[in-house]
C-alpha positions as CSV (number, residue, x, y, z in Angstrom):
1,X,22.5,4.6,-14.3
2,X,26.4,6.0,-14.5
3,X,26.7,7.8,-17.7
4,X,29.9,6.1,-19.7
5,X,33.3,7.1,-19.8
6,X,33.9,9.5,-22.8
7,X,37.2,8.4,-24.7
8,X,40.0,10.1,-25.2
9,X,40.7,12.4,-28.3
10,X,43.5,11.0,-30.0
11,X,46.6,13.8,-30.7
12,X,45.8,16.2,-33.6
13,X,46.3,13.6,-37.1
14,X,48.9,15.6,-38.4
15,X,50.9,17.9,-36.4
16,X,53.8,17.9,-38.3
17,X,55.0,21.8,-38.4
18,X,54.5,22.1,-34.8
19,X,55.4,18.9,-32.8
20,X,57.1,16.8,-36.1
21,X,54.2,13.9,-35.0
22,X,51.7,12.3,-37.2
23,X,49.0,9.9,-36.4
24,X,48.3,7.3,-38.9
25,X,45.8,4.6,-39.7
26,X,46.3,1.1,-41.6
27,X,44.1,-1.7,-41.8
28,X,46.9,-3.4,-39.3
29,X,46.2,-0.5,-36.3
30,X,46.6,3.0,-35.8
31,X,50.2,4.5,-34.5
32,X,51.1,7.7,-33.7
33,X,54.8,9.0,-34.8
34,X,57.0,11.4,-33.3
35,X,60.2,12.7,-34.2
36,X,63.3,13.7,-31.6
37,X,65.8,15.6,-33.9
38,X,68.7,17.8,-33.0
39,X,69.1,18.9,-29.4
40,X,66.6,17.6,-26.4
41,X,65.2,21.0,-25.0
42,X,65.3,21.1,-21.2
43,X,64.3,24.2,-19.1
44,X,66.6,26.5,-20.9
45,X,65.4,27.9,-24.6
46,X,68.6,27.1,-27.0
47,X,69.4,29.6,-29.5
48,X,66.6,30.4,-32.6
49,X,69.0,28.8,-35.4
50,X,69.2,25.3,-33.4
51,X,67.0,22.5,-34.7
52,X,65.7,21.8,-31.0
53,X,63.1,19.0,-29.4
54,X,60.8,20.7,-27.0
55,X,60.5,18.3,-24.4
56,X,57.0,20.4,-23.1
57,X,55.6,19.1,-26.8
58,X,56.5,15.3,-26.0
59,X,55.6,14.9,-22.9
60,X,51.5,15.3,-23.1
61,X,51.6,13.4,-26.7
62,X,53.2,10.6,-25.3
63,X,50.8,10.4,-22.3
64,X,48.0,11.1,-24.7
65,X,49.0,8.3,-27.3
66,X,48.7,6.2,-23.8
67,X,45.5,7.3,-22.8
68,X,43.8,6.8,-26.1
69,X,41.5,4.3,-27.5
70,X,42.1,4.6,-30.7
71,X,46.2,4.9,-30.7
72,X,47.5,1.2,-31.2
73,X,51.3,1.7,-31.1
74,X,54.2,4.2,-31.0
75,X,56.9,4.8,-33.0
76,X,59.7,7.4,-32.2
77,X,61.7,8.3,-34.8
78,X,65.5,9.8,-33.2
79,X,68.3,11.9,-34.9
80,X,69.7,13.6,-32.1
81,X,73.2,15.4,-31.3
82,X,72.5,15.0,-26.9
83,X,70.7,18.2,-24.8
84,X,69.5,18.6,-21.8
85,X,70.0,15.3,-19.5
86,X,66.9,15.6,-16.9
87,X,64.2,16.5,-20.4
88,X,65.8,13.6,-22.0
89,X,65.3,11.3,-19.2
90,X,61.7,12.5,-18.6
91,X,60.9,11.6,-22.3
92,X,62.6,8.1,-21.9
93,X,60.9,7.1,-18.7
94,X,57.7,8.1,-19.9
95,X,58.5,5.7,-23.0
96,X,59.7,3.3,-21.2
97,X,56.4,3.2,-19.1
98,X,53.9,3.1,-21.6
99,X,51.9,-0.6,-21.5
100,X,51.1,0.0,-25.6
101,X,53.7,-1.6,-28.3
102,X,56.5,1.2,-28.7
103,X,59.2,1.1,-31.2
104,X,62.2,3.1,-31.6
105,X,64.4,3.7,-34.7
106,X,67.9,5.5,-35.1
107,X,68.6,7.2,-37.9
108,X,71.6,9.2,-38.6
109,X,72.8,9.5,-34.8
110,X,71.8,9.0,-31.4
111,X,74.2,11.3,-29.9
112,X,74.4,11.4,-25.7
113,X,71.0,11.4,-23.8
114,X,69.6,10.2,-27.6
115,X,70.6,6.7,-25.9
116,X,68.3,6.4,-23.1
117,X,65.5,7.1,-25.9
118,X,66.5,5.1,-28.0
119,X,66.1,2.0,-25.4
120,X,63.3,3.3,-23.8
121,X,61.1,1.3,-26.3
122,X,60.3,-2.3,-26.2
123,X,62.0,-2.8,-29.5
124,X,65.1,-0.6,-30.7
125,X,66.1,-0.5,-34.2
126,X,69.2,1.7,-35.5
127,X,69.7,1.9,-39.2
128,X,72.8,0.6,-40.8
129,X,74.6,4.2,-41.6
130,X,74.0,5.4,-38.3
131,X,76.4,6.1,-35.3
132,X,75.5,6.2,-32.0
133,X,78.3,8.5,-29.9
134,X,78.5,7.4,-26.4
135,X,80.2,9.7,-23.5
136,X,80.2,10.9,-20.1
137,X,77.4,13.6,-18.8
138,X,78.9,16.8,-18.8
139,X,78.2,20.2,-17.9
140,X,77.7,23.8,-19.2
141,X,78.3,26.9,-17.2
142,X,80.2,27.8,-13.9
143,X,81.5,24.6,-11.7
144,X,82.4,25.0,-8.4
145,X,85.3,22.8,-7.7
146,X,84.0,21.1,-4.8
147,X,83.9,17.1,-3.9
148,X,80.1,17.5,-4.1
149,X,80.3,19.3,-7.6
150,X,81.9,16.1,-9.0
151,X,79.5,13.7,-6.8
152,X,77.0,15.4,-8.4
153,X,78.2,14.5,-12.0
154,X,78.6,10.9,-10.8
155,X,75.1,11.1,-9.4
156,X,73.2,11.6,-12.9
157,X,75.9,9.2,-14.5
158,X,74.9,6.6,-12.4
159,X,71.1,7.4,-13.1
160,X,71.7,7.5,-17.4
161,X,74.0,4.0,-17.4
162,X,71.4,2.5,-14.6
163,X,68.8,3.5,-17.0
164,X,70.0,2.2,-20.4
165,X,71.6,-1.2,-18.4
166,X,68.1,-1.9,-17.7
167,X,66.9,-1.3,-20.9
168,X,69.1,-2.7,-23.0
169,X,71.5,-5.7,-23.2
170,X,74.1,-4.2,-22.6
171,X,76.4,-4.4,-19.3
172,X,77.2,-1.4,-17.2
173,X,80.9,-2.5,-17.4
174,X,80.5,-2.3,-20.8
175,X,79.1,0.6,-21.2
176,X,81.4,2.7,-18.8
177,X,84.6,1.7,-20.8
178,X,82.5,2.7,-23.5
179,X,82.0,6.3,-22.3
180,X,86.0,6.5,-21.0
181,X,87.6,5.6,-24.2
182,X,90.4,7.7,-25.3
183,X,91.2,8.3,-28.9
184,X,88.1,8.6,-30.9
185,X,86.7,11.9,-29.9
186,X,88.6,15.1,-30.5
187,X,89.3,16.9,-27.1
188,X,86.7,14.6,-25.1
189,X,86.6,11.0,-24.0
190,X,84.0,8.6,-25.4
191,X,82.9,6.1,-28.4
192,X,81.1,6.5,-31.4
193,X,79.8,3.4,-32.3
194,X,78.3,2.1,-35.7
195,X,74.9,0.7,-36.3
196,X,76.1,-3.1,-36.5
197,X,78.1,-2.1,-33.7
198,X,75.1,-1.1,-31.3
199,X,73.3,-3.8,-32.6
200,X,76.5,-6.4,-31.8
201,X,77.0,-4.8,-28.2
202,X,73.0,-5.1,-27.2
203,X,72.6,-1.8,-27.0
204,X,69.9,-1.7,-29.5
205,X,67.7,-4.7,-30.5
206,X,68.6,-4.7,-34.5
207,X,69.8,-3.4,-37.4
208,X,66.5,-2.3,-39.4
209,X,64.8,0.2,-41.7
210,X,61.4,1.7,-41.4
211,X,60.3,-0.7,-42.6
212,X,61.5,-3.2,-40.4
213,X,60.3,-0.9,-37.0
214,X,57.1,-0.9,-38.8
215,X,56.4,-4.1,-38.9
216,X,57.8,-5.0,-35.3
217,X,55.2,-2.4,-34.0
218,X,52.5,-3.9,-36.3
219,X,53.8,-7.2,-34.8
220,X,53.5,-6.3,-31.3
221,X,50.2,-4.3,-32.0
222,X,48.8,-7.7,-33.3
223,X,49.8,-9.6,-30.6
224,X,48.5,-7.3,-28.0
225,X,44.8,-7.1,-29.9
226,X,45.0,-11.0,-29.5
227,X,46.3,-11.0,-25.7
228,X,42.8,-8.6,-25.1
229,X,40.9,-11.1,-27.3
230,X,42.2,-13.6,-25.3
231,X,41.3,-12.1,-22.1
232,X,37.7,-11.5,-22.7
């Protein structure tokens, strides 16, 4: 006789200091939080006196809230000022690939690669003082100024507005005059968008509090328990 399948821990309950996640339980299910604030931390370690994302600290939470039994939903809570593009892709696509109810809410700004998380959940909220600021990849360091250099650039362009096109509402048309508009941004090219205005474009889903993402994942959480129900 096959001994059973031992389940999954669930992430640590509060791990707030180190990861700025929290699991929590209500009589409605059990979701797991985490926050992406400041700058998205790719390979590179940013300086001590940034508020930084680790994207090594995502990345096994959100394949652990996937993988356990006891985890209902996900909500991701963003505030970000952009980092490094390929860590803030991973993150996204990992989102984006979870089968559990995932909702995402913008508060305060979801600046850069902070858009592709954003719309990485099923359902996006963005609260009505935020701003989204929307803008062409760019790059740090020595560029050589070579036709592949610049292919390059268009290269992970292509992948980000690809990636948000299909996650969103919003048209790629759209979205690339979005990124080339002159005029708004000091010294660059871009948009900075309010929350009724990232609501009004289909970028994000709605205009909403906590409260409102809350009960959308509780929503979605509900309806999945039911689908299970269902299929027994």
């Amino acid at each position: 006789m096959s001994e059973e399948t031992p389940s999954i821990a669930a992430p640590e309950q509060n791990a707030i200091a180190e990861t700025g996640s929290i699991t929590a339980r209500t009589s409605r299910g059990t979701i797991h939080c985490i926050t992406i604030v400041g700058q998205i931390e790719g390979h590179m370690e940013l300086p001590a006196q940034n508020k930084t994302t680790k994207y090594e600290h995502l990345i096994p939470q959100i394949a652990a809230v996937e993988q356990t039994d006891e985890i209902d939903g996900l909500l991701v809570l963003l505030n970000t000022v952009g980092g490094d593009v390929e860590a803030g892709l991973a993150i996204a696509e990992l989102i984006a690939g979870m089968k559990k109810p995932t909702v995402s809410l913008v508060l305060g700004g979801g600046h850069s690669i902070g858009v592709p998380l954003a719309v990485a959940a099923k359902k996006s909220f963005i609260a009505v003082s935020a701003a989204m600021t929307i803008h062409p990849v760019r790059m740090n360091g020595t560029i050589i100024a070579v036709p592949q250099a610049f292919e390059y650039l268009a290269k992970i362009q292509e992948r980000i507005v690809d990636f948000i096109t299909s996650h969103s509402h919003i048209t790629a048309e759209r979205l690339q005059q979005l990124m080339r508009e002159t005029g708004q941004l000091t010294a660059d090219v871009g948009t900075v968008i309010s929350g009724n205005q990232a609501a009004a474009l289909g970028l994000i889903d709605a205009v909403g509090t906590l409260s409102d993402a809350l009960e959308a994942l509780y929503t979605m959480i509900g309806e999945q328990k039911m689908q299970k129900r269902d299929g027994k």
